[in-house]
C-alpha positions in Angstrom: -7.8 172.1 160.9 -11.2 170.4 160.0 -14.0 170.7 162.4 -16.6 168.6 162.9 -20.4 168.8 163.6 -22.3 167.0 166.0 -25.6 165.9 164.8 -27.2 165.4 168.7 -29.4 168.6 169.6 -27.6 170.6 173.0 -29.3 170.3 176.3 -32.6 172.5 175.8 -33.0 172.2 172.1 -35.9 169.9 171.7 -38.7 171.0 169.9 -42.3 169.9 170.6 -42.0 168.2 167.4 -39.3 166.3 169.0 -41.0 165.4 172.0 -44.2 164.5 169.7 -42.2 161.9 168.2 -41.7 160.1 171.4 -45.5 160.8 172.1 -46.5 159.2 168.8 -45.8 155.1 169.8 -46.2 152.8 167.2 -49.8 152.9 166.7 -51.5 155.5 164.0 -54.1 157.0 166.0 -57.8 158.6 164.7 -57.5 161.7 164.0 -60.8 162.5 165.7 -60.1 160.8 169.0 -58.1 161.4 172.1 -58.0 165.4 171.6 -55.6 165.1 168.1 -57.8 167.5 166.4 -56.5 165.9 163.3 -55.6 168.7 160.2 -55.8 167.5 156.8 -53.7 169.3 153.9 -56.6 168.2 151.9 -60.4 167.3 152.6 -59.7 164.1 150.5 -56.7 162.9 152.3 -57.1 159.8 154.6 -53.8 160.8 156.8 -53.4 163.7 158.7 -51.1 165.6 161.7 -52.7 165.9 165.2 -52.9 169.6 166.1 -54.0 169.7 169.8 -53.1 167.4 172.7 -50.9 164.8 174.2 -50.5 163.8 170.5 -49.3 167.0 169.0 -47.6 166.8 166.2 -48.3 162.8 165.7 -49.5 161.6 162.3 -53.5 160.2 162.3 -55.9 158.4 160.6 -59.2 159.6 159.6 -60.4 156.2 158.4 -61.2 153.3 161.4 -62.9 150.7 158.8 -65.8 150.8 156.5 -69.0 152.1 156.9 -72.4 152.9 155.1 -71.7 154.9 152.3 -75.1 156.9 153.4 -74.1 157.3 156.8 -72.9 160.4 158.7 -72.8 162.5 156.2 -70.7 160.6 153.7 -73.1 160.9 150.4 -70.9 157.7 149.1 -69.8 157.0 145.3 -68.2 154.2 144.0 -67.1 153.5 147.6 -65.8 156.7 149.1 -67.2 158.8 151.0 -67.5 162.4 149.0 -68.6 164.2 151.8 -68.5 165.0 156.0 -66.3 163.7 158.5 -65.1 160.7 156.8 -64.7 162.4 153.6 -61.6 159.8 151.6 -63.1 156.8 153.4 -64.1 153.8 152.1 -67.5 153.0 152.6 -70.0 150.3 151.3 
């Protein structure tokens, strides 16, 4: 007799991962705004996971556009930042 698997979570079983993913929307938030507290596997990477929050969980970008590339700490070359908050960024 075969038996068969259901692929839908019981009552209960939800993770906060799960509920994250409803959190999340459509949008890919800054990592360093509404409480994310963004984490980066890597200094140099632009995309990251919120760690703290209503957003828990929720993918996030470090990047909102381009700035100087001798501003807040970015010590720019060849137009990415090297350095500091927006380190990955583009910058000009």
């Amino acid at each position: 007799m075969a038996t068969y698997a259901s692929a839908t979570p019981a009552a209960g079983e939800f993770t906060a991962k799960h509920m994250a993913r409803d959190t999340c929307g459509d949008d890919l938030g800054r990592c360093d705004q509404n409480g994310c507290g963004g984490l980066f596997s890597s200094p140099n990477n632009v995309f990251g996971t919120c760690t703290t929050g209503k957003f828990t969980g929720c993918p996030c970008r470090k990047c909102g556009g381009k700035g100087s590339c001798g501003d807040n700490g970015c010590f720019g070359k060849n137009g990415i930042c090297t350095q500091g908050l927006f380190q990955g960024c583009a910058c000009s």
